[in-house]
C-alpha positions in Angstrom: 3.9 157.3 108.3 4.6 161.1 108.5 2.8 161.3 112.3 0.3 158.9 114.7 -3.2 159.7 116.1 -2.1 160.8 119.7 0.3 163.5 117.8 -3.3 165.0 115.4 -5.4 164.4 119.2 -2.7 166.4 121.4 0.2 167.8 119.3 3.6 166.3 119.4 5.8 166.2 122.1 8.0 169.0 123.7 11.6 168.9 122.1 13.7 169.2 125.0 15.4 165.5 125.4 19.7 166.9 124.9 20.3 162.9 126.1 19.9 160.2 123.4 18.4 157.3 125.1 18.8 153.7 125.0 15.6 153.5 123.8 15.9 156.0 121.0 19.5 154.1 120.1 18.0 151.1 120.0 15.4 151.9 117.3 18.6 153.7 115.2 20.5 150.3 115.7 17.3 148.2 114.4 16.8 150.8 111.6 20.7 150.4 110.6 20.3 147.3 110.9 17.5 147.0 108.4 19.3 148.9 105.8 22.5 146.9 106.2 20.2 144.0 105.3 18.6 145.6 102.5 22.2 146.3 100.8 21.3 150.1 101.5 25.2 150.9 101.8 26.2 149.3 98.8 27.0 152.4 97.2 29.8 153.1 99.4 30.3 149.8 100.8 29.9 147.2 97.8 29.2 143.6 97.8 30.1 142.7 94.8 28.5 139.5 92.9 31.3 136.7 92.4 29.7 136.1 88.3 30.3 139.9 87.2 31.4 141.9 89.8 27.8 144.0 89.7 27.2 145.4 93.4 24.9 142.0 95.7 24.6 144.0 98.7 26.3 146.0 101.4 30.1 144.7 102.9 29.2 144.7 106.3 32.8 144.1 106.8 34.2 147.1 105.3 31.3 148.6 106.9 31.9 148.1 110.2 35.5 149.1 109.8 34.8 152.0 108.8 32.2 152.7 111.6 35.3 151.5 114.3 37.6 153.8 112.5 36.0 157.3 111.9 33.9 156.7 115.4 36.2 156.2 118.1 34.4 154.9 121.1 31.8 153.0 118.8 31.9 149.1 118.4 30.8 146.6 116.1 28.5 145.1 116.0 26.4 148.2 117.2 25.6 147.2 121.5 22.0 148.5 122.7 22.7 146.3 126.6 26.1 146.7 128.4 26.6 143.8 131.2 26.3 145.2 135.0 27.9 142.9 137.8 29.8 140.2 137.9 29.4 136.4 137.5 26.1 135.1 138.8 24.7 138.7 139.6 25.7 140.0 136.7 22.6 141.5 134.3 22.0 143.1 131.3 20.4 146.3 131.0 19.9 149.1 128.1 22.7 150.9 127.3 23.7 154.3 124.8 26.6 155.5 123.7 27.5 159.3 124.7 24.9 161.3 122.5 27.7 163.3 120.3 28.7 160.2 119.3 25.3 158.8 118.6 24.9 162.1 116.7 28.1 161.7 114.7 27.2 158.4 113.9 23.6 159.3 112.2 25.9 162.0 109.8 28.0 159.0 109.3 25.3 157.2 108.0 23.5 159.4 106.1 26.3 160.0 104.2 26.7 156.7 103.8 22.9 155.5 102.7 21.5 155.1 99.5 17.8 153.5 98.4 18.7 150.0 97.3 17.1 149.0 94.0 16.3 145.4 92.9 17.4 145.0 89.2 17.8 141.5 87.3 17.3 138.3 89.5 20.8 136.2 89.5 19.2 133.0 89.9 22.7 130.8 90.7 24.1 132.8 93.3 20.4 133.6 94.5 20.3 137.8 94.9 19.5 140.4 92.9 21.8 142.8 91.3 21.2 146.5 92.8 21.0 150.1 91.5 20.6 152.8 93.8 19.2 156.3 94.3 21.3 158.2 96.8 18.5 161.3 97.1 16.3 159.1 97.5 17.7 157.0 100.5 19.5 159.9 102.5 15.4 162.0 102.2 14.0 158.1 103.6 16.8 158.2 106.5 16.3 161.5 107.8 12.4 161.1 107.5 12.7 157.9 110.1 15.7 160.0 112.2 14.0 163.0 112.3 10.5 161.1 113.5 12.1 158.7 115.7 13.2 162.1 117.5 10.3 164.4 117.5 8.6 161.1 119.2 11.0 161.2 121.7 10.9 164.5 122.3 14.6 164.6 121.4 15.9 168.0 120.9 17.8 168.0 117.5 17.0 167.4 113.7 19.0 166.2 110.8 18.5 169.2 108.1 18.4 167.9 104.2 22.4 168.5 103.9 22.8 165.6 106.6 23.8 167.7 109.4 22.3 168.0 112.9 21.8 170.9 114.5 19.8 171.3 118.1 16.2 172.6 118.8 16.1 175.3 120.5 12.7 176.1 123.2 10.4 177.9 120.7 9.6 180.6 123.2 13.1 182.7 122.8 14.0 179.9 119.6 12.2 181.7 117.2 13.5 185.0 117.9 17.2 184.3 118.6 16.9 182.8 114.9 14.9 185.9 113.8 16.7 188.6 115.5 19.1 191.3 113.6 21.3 192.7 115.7 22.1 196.4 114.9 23.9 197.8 117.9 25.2 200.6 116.4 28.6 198.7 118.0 30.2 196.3 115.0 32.6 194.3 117.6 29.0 194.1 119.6 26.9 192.9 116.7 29.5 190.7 116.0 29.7 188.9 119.7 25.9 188.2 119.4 25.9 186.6 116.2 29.0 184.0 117.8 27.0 183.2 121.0 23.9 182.8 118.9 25.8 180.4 116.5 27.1 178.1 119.1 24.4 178.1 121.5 22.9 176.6 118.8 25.3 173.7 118.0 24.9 170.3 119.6 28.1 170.3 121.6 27.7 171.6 125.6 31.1 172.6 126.0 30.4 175.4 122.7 27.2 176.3 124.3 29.1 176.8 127.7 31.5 178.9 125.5 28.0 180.4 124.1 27.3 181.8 127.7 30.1 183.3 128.5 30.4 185.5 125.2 26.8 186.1 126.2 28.2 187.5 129.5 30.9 189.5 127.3 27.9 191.3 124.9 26.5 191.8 128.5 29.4 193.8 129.5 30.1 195.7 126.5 26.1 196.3 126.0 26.3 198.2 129.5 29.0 200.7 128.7 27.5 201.4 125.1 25.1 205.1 126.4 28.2 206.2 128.3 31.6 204.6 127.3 33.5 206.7 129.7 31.3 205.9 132.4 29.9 202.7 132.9 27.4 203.1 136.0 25.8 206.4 134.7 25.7 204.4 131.3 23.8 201.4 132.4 21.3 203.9 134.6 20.7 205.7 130.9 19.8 202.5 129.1 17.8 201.0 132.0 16.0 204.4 132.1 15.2 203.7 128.6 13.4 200.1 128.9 10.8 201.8 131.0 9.5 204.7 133.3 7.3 202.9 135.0 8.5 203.1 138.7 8.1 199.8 140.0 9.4 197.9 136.7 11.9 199.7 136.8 12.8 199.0 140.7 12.5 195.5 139.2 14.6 195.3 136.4 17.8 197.4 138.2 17.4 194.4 140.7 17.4 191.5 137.4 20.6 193.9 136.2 22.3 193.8 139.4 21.6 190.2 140.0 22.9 189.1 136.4 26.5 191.0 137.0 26.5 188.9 140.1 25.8 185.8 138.4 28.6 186.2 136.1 31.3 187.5 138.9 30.3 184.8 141.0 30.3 181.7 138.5 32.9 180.5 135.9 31.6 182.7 133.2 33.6 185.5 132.9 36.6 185.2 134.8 38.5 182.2 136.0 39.0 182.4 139.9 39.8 179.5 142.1 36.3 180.3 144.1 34.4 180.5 141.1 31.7 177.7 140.9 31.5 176.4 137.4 28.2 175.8 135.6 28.0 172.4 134.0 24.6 171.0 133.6 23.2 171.7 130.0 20.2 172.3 131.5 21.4 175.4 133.7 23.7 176.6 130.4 20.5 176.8 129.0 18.3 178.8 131.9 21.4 181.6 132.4 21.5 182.0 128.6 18.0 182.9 127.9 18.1 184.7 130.7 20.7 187.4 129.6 19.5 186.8 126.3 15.9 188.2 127.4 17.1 190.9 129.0 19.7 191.7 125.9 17.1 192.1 123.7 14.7 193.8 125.7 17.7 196.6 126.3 18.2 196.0 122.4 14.2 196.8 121.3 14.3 200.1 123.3 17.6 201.3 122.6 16.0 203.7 120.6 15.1 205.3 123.4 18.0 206.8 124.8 
């Protein structure tokens, strides 16, 4: 089923879920599960029939060591509770692994999957001998990941070559992906396009590095009217986003309050008194942000 009545009654959810969580693993685990069962990593992991040697079914051995091997962190068999307490008190309750490694994990798999095809019957060792269509089964996976997601309101999606790449909110989304960026200034252009690319990716700690090359662009963006002189520069390109009095009041005060932003936070320089910025969440707010008030310098640069 490609999507459920509430989603055709009231659209589908808001991506914005960065957190995979327990619940979410726990329909991955059941779905790997299912596959496992259905000999569905054969292909790479063969079970192979004792009368023949033609490929039975999936070695969930070999399977699992390779899951323990190339995901460190990740046991075997795949645990959706983790035990709280001790002794009598003790309890289980729903547990996740950290969400890059969930994520790694899904690539792991989809590279791994392939649509399990019933051939002849073997009736003495009671199983059927298996073909398989690789296309086929890695299209299937990503179909159930990429639902499983969206009904979650997860924030990333597994493109057709098996990689996962994060949402971003379609209000700015669309346009960061659209946007050309033609400065004039190649090392400029250039910074843009990095903090685009990894604000993008799926790790935090390269969308942190996202922001604060945002905050470099910022810098070099202000000095770009007037090279040799960087306040009667700024007051030339602010000049030219509008000359409507009070807008302009307004946006000095959002350029003024952005520089101290980035003085007064870990983003573009490393003091001691510096107060880092951590939460994805607020990673996300400062970047689009900047990035609004980028572009909007950007669209009328024309004008000076």
């Amino acid at each position: 089923m490609s999507d459920y009545f509430s989603d055709r009654e009231n659209g589908t959810r808001a991506r914005t879920e960065q957190v995979i969580s327990p619940t979410v693993w726990a329909g991955l685990v059941a779905t790997v599960q299912a596959l496992n069962n259905s000999g569905a990593f054969g292909l790479r992991f063969p079970e192979r029939c004792t009368d023949g040697q033609v490929i039975c079914g999936s070695d969930s051995d070999a399977l699992a060591a390779s899951v323990i091997a190339e995901m460190p962190g990740l046991a075997w068999p795949l645990a959706t509770t983790a035990t709280v307490g001790e002794g009598y008190f003790s309890e289980h309750q729903p547990f996740a692994p950290d969400t890059l490694l969930i994520l790694d994990f899904i690539e792991f798999v989809h590279a791994s999957v392939a649509k399990a095809i019933p051939g002849k019957y073997h009736d003495y060792l009671n199983h059927y001998h298996l073909t398989f269509d690789q296309e086929v089964g890695r299209e299937e996976f990503r179909s159930i990941i990429n639902r499983m997601f969206a009904r979650n309101g997860v924030a990333f999606e597994m493109l057709p070559n098996g990689r996962i790449v994060r949402l971003l909110p379609p209000v700015l989304g669309e346009d960061m992906k659209r946007a050309v960026f033609n400065t004039g200034d190649r090392t400029l252009d250039n910074m843009l396009d990095e903090c685009r690319a990894k604000f993008s990716d799926r790790n935090p700690l390269l969308r942190r590095e996202a922001l604060e090359r945002l905050w470099d662009a910022w810098e070099r963006l202000k000095s770009l009217a007037d090279p040799s002189d960087k306040k009667k520069s700024i007051k030339i390109i602010l000049d030219a986003v509008t000359s409507e009095p009070s807008l302009r009041a307004r946006i000095e005060v959002e350029a003024t309050e952005l520089n101290s932003i980035g003085n007064s936070h870990l983003i573009r320089h490393s003091e001691v008194s510096q107060v880092p910025v951590i939460d994805v969440d607020h990673i996300d707010y400062l970047f689009y942000r900047l990035f609004a008030m980028i572009q909007l310098m950007l669209r009328k640069k024309g004008n000076v």
